[in-house]
N, C-alpha and C positions, 0 to 999 in steps of 0.2 A: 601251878604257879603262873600269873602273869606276871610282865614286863612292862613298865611305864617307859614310854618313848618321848623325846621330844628333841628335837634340831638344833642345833646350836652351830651356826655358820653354815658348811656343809658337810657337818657330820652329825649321824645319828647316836645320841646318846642312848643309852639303853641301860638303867637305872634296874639292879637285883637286890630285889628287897628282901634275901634274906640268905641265909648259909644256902650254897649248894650241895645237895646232899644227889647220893646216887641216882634217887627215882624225882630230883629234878631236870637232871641232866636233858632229857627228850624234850621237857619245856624250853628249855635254854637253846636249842639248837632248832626246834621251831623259830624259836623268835629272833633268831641273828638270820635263817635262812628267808623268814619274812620280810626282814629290813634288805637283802643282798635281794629279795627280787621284788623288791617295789624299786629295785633301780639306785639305793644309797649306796655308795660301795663306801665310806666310812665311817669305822662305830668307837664309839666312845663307851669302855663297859663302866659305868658309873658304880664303884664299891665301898661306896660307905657305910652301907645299910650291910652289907655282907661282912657277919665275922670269923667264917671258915667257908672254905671249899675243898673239896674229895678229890682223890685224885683223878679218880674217873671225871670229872668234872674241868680239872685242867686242863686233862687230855681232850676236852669236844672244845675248850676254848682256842688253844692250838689248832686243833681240827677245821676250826670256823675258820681262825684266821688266816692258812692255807689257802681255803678256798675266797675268803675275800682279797689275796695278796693276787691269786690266779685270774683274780675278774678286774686288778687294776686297783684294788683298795686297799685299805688296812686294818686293822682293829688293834685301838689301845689301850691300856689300862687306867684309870683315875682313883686316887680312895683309897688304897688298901692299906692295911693295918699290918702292923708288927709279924705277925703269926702265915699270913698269906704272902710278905715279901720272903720270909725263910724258906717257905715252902718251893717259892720262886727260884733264889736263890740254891737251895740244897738240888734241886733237880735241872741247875742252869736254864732253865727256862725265861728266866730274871731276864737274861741276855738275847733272848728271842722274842722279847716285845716290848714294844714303849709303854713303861709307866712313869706317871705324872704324879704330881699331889693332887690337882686341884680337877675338876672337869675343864674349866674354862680353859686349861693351859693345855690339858689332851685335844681337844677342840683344834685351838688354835695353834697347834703342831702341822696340821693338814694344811694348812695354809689357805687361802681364798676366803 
């Protein structure tokens, strides 16, 4: 699976076009580690297009965001649907990262 990217202020949006299922998991974690060493340390996960994710999949998003919080940055969430806030929600996770509605509003959460 690729990842469409593109900037918006100074954070990296990074657009998942589709469920994340287990065997995308390795791709997802390339491409947040791709944007964290071209130097962005903040990402905007763009999930609109995304209408489930795995748990194994939650877990490397946390995982990223660990390591982008450790380098000075963030990752937040934009987009998500009914079914992937519950998920957030029933595993507290909800409470361990900024989600937004909109991208534009994730974005401009970072300030600058």
């Amino acid at each position: 699976m690729s990842y469409e990217t593109k900037k918006i202020k100074n954070a990296m949006v990074v657009a998942i076009p589709k469920e994340i299922m287990q065997e995308d998991v390795e791709a997802l974690r390339e491409a947040l580690s791709g944007v964290l060493a071209s130097g962005c340390r903040q990402v905007v996960l763009d999930m609109t297009s995304c209408p489930y994710i795995t748990s194994m999949a939650l877990s490397a998003i946390f995982h990223e965001k660990k390591r982008f919080v450790e380098a000075g940055g963030d990752i937040k969430i934009a987009c998500i649907n009914a079914l992937i806030q519950n998920l957030l929600d029933l595993t507290n996770l909800a409470k361990a990262i900024d989600i937004y509605a909109e991208v534009r509003e994730a974005a401009d959460a970072f300030g600058g």
